[in-house]
C-alpha positions in Angstrom: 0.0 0.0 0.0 2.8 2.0 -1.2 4.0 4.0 -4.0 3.2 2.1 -7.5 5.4 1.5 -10.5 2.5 3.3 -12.2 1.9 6.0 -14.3 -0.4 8.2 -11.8 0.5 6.5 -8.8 -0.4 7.9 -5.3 2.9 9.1 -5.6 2.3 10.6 -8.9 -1.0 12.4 -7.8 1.0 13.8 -4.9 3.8 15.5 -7.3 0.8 16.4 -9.8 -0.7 18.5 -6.9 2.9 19.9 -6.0 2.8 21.0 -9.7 -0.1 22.5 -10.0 0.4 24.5 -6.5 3.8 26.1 -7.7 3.3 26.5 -11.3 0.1 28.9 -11.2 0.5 30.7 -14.7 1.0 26.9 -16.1 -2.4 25.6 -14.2 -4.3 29.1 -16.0 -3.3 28.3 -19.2 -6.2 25.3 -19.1 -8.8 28.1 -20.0 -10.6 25.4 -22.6 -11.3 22.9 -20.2 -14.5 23.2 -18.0 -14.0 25.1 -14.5 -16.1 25.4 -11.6 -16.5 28.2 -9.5 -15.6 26.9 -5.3 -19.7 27.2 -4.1 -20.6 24.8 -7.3 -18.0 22.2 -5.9 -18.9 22.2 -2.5 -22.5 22.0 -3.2 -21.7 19.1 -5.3 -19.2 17.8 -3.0 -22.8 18.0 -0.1 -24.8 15.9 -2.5 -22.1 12.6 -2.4 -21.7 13.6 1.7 -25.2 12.5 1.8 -24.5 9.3 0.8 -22.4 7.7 2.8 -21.2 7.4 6.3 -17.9 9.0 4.6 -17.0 12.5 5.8 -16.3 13.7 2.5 -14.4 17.7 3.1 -14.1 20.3 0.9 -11.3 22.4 0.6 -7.7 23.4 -0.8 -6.1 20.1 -0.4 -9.0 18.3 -1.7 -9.2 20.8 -4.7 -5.6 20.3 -5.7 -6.2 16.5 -6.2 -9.6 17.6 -8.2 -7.4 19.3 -10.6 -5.1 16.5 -11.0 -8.2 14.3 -12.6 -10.0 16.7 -14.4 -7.2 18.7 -15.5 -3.6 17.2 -15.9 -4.5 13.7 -16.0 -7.6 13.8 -17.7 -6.4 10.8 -20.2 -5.9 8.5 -17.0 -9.4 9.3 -15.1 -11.0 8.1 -18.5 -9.1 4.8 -18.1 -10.0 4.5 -14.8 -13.6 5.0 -15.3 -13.6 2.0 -18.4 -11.9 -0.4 -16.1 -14.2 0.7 -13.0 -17.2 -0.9 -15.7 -15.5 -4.3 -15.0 -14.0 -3.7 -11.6 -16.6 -1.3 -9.2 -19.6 -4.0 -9.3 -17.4 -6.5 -7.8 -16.0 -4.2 -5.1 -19.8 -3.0 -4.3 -20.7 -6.6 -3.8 -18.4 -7.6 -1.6 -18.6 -4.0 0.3 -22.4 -4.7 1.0 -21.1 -8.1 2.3 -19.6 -6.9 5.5 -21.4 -3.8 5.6 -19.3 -1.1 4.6 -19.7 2.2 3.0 -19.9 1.6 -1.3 -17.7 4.3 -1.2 -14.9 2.7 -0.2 -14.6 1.3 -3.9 -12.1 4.7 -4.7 -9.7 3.6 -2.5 -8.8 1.4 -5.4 -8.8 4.4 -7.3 -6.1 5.6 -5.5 -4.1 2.5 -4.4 -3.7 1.1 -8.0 -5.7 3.0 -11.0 -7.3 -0.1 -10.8 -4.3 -2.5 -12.3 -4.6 -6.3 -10.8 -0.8 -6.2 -11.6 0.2 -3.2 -10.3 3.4 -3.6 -8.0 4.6 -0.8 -5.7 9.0 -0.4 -5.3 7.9 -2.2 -1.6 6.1 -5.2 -3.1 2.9 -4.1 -2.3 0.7 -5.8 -5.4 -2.7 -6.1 -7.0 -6.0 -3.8 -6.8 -5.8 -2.7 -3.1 -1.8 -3.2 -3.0 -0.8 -6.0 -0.3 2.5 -6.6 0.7 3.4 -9.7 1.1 3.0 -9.8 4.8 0.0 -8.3 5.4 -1.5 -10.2 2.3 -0.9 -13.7 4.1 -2.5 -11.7 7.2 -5.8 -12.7 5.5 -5.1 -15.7 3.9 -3.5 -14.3 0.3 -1.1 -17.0 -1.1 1.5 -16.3 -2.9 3.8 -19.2 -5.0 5.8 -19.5 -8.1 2.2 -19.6 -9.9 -0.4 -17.8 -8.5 -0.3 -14.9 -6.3 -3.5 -14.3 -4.9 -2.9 -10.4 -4.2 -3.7 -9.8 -8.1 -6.6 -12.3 -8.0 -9.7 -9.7 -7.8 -12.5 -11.6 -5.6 -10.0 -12.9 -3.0 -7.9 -9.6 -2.8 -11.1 -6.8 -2.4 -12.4 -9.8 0.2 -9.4 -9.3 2.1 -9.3 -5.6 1.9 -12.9 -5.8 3.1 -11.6 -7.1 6.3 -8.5 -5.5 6.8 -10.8 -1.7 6.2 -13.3 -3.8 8.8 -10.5 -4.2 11.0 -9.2 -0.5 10.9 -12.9 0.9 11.4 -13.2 -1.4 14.6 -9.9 0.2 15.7 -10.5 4.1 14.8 -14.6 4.3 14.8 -13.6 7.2 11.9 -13.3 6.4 8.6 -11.0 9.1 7.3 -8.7 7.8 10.3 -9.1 4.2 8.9 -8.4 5.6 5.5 -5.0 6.9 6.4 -4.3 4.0 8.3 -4.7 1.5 5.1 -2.4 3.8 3.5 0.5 4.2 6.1 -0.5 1.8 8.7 -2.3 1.5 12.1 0.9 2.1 14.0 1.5 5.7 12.1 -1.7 6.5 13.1 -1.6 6.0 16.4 1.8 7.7 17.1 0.2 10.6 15.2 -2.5 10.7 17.8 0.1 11.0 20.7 2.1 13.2 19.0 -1.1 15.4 18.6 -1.7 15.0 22.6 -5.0 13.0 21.6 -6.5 14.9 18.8 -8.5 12.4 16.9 -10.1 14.7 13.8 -8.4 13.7 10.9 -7.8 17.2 9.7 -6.3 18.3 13.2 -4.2 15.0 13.1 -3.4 15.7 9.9 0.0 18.1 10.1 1.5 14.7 12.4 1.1 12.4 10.1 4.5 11.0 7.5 3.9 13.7 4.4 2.7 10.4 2.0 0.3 9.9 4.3 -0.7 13.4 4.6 -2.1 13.5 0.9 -4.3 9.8 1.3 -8.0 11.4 2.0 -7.5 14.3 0.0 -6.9 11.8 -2.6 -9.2 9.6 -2.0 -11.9 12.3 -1.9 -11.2 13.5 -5.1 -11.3 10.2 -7.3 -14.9 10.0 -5.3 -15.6 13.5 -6.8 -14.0 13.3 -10.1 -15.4 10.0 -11.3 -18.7 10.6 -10.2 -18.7 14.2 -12.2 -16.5 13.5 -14.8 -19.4 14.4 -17.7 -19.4 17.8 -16.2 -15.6 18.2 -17.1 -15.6 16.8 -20.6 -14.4 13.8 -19.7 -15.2 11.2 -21.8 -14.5 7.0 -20.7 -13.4 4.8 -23.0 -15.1 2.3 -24.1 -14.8 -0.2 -21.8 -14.2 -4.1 -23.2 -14.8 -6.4 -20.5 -18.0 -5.8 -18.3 -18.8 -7.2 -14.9 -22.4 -8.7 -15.9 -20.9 -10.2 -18.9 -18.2 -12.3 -17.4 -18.7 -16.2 -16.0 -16.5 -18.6 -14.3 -15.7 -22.3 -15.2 -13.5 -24.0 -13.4 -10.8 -26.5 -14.0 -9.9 -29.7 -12.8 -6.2 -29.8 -14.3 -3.2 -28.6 -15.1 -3.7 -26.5 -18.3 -1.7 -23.7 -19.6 -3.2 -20.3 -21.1 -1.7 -21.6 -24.2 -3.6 -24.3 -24.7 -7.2 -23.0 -23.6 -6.4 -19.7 -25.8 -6.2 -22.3 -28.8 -8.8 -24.5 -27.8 -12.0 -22.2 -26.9 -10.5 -19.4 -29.2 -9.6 -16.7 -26.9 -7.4 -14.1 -27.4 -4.3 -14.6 -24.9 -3.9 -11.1 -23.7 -7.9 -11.2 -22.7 -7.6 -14.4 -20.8 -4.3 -13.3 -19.1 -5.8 -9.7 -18.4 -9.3 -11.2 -16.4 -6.9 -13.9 -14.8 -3.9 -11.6 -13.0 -3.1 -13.6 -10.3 -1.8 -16.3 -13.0 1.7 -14.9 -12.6 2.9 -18.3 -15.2 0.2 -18.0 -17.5 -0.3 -21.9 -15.9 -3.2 -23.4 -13.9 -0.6 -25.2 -12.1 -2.0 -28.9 -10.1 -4.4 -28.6 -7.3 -6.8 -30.3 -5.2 -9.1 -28.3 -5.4 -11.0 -26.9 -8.6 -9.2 -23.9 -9.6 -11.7 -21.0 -10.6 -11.4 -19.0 -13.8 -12.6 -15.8 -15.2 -14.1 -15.6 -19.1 -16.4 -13.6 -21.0 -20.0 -15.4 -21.0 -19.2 -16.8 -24.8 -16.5 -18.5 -24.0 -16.9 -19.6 -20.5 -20.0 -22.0 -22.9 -16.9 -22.7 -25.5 -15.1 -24.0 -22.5 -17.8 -26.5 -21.0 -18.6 -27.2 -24.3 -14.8 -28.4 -25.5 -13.9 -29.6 -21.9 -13.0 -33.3 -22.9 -10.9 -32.3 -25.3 -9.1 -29.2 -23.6 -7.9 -31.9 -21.2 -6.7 -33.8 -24.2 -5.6 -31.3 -27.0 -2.2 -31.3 -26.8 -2.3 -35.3 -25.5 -4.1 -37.0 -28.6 -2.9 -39.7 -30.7 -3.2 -41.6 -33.4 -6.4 -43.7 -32.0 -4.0 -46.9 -32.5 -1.1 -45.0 -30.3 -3.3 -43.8 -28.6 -4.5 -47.1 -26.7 -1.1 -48.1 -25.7 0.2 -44.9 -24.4 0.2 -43.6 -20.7 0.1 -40.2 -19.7 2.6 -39.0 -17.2 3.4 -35.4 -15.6 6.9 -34.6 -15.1 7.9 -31.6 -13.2 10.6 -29.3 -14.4 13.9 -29.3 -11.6 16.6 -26.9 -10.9 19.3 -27.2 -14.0 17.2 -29.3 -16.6 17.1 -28.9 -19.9 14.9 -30.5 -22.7 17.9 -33.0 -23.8 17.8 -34.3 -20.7 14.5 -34.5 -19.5 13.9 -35.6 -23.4 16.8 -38.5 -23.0 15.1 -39.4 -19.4 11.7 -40.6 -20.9 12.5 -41.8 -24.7 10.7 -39.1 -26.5 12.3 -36.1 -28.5 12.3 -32.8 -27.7 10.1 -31.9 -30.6 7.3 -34.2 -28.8 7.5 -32.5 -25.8 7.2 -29.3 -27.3 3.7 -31.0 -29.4 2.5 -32.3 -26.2 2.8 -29.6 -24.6 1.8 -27.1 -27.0 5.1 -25.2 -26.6 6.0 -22.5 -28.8 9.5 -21.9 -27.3 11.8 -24.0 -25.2 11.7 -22.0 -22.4 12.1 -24.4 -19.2 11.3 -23.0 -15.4 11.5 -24.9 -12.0 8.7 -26.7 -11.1 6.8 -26.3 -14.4 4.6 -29.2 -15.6 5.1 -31.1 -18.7 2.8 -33.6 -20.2 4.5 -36.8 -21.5 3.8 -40.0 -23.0 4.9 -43.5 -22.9 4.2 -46.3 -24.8 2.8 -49.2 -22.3 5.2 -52.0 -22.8 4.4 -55.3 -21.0 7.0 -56.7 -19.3 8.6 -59.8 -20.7 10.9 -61.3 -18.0 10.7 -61.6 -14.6 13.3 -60.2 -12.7 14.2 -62.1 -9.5 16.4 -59.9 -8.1 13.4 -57.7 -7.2 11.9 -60.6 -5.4 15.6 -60.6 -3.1 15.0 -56.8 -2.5 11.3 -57.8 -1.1 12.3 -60.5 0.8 15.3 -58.4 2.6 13.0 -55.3 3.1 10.5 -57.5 4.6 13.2 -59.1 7.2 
């Protein structure tokens, strides 16, 4: 819950209002673009204080972030508001689940410009940026395949709890709000420092100077999105909607590869509504493994289901009925000669069977391979002498 590697990070938004406050005869060169006078703002800013249990201020702080959306980063609040088509039901629903203020969906905003993939230079990752340590707080995995911090459903649930937690802690939301950002612990040492003071404004000149900028942020995006038409700012058209996504889910090992071939979806789709895929591989599990597809192709998927599981495994049917299927997983310092020499196949039919398109190799990936079923001719007494001695 850091800084992002992205382009209008919080950190971003913070210089952007640094900018704007310094360079006045830059910021009144925007004469085109829609402006408000301060009385329309507030009385808008009144109508979404209605709303919600929020305490959503108006004033110079919160303006300066205002101007970074509707002004310098006009491009970026358009992106934001396409991706929120896919991105703000899901929040909502899970919001209403433990009873907590809808607008608490542009904290996203403001954490991660709503990019699953988003990674902050402290590890922090996904929608609502966890680092690694508070992610396994509330049960986010993370392995060489899936890290659950980008997985949508079980990141916002998590951040539903953790925002649950801090309310329970604070009973004030913009104090919860500055905790998410900079931590419970900051908080609280701002409030002794303060000698008590417990109004986020009044706390405000104690707390770190990142932190200092959070709910004037967060504010903003609340403001912006939800007036955006009034500034001329158009979304763009958005391609994925919630309502018009389903889940299948799978029962085996399958690569994005493969189910991009078989069910005929485009790779960067599939990859972009699955983030917490880090390998592009449903790697094994005991469990079924949920994934995310447009409506049209989560039918393709049931539909070709037997022969997902077998595209890249079929046969000539005469082959086919003397052949076993095996799994062999990738180790530290193999190569495809090996691995190829190991089970009496070439490397051109590993690469088939596992519809490879380079020879890249990675620990602990997955490969498919085949054998011919060979009955054995002789019988081999020596094995019986190791029985016999194991069983003395």
């Amino acid at each position: 819950m850091r800084d992002l590697f992205h382009p209008i990070s919080y950190r971003a938004l913070l210089l952007s209002v640094l900018w704007i406050m310094t360079c006045p005869s830059t910021y009144g060169q925007e004469k085109s673009l829609p402006q408000f006078p301060t009385w329309m703002v507030e009385k808008r800013m009144e109508a979404l204080n209605s709303k919600t249990t929020i305490q959503l201020d108006y004033n110079q702080n919160v303006q300066a972030y205002i101007d970074v959306y509707t002004i310098k980063r006009r491009g970026h609040l358009a992106n934001i508001i396409s991706l929120s088509k896919l991105y703000f039901p899901l929040f909502e629903e899970y919001l209403d689940k433990y009873n907590l203020p809808l607008e608490l969906k542009y904290l996203a905003v403001i954490e991660s410009a709503l990019d699953p993939r988003a990674k902050s230079k402290s590890g922090a990752k996904g929608l609502w940026q966890f680092l690694y340590h508070t992610g396994s707080m509330f049960d986010l995995k993370v392995t060489t395949y899936v890290d659950e911090r980008s997985d949508p459903i079980l990141a916002t649930e998590a951040a539903c709890r953790y925002l649950e937690y801090l309310y329970r802690i604070f009973d004030d939301w913009q104090l919860a709000l500055a905790a998410y950002n900079g931590g419970a612990g900051v908080v609280k040492k701002a409030i002794e420092r303060s000698g008590g003071k417990t109004d986020y404004w009044e706390l405000r000149p104690y707390l770190p100077e990142q932190v200092k900028g959070y709910v004037p942020a967060f504010i903003a995006a609340n403001y912006a999105i939800e007036y955006h038409s009034n500034y001329d700012i158009e979304a763009r058209p958005s391609k994925f909607n919630f309502n018009q996504l389903d889940t299948v889910f799978v029962h085996q090992t399958l690569s994005f590869n493969k189910i991009s071939e078989v069910i005929g979806i485009d790779l960067d789709d599939l990859t972009f509504l699955n983030p917490a895929f880090t390998k592009q591989t449903i790697p094994p599990s005991k469990e079924p493994i949920c994934l995310f597809l447009p409506t049209e192709y989560a039918n393709n998927f049931v539909r070709n289901e037997p022969r997902l599981y077998n595209f890249t495994e079929r046969t000539p049917a005469d082959k086919q009925k003397s052949s076993v299927k095996s799994i062999h997983i990738v180790k530290k310092g193999e190569y495809f000669h090996k691995i190829a020499i190991q089970h009496a196949c070439t490397i051109e039919d590993i690469m088939k069977w596992n519809n490879m398109k380079n020879k890249d190799l990675h620990p602990g990936q997955p490969l498919t391979i085949w054998k011919k079923q060979e009955t054995q001719k002789f019988f081999f007494i020596k094995d019986e002498f190791d029985n016999l001695a194991e069983a003395k």
